[in-house]
C-alpha positions as CSV (number, residue, x, y, z in Angstrom):
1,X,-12.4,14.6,-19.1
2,X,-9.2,14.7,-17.1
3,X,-5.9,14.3,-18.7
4,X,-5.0,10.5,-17.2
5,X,-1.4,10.2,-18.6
6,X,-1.3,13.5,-16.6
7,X,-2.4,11.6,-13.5
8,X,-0.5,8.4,-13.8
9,X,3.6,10.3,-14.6
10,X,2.3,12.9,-12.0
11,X,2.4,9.5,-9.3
12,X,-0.9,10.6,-8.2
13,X,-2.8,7.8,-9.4
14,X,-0.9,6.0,-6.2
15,X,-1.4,8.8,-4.3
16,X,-4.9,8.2,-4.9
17,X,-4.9,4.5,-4.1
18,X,-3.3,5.4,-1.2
19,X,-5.8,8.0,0.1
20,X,-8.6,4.8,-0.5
21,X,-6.2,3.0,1.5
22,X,-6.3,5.2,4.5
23,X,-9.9,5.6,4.4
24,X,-10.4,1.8,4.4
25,X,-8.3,1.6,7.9
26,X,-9.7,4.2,9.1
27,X,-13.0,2.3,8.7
28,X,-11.6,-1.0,9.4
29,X,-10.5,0.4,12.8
30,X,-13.6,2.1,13.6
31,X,-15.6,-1.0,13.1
32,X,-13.2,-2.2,16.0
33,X,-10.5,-4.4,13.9
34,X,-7.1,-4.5,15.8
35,X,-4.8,-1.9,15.0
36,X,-2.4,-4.8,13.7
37,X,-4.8,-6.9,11.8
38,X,-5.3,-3.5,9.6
39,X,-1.9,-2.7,9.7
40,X,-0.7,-6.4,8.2
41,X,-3.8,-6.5,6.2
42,X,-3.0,-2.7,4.1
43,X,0.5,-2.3,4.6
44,X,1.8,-4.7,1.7
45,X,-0.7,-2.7,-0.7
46,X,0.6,0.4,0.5
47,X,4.2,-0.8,-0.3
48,X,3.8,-1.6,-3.3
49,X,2.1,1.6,-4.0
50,X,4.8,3.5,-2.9
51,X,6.8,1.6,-5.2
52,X,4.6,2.7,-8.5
53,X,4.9,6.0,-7.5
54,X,8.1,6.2,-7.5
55,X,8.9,4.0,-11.1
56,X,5.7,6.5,-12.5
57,X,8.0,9.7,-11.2
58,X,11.4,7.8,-12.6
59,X,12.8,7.6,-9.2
60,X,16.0,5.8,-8.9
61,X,15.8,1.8,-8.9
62,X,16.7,1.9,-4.6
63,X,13.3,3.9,-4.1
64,X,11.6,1.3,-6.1
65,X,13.2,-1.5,-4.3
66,X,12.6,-1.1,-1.0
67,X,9.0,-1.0,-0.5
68,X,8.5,-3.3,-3.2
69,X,10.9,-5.5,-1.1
70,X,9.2,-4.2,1.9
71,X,5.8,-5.5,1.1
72,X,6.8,-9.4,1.2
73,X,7.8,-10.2,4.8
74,X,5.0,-7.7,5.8
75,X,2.4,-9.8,4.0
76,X,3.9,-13.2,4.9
77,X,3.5,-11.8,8.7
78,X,-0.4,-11.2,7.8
79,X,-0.6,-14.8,6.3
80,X,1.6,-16.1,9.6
81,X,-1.1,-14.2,11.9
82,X,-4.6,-15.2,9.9
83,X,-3.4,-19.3,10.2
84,X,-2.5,-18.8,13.7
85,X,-5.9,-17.7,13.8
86,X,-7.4,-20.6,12.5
């Protein structure tokens, strides 16, 4: 059984998440989605992944910050763009 507190103060549980993340835009943009509609729809998860990693690696609280911070207007431009939409 791998060692998971290994994984998770390694960061690589994010890492993880963010390899499934890549993966699932690559899809999404192969099944023809817009290149934006992927890119609003991942990029606040992504964020806030980089900001695990870096409080699981005991990275200084600016590196945690800033995606974090990051993911909010990104995601309130994804909400802006679906209700234009409908």
């Amino acid at each position: 059984m791998p060692d998971l507190a290994a994984l998770f103060a390694s960061g690589h549980a994010a890492d993880l998440v963010l390899a499934v993340l890549a993966i699932e835009a690559l899809i999404l943009l192969r099944a023809g989605r817009p290149a934006i509609d992927v890119a609003l729809l991942l990029l606040p998860g992504a964020c806030m992944m980089l900001a695990l990693r870096a409080a699981l690696v005991g990275a200084s609280w600016p590196w945690i910050a800033m995606p974090l911070a990051a993911s909010f207007p990104v995601h309130l431009a994804d909400l802006l763009r679906r209700g234009k939409r409908h």
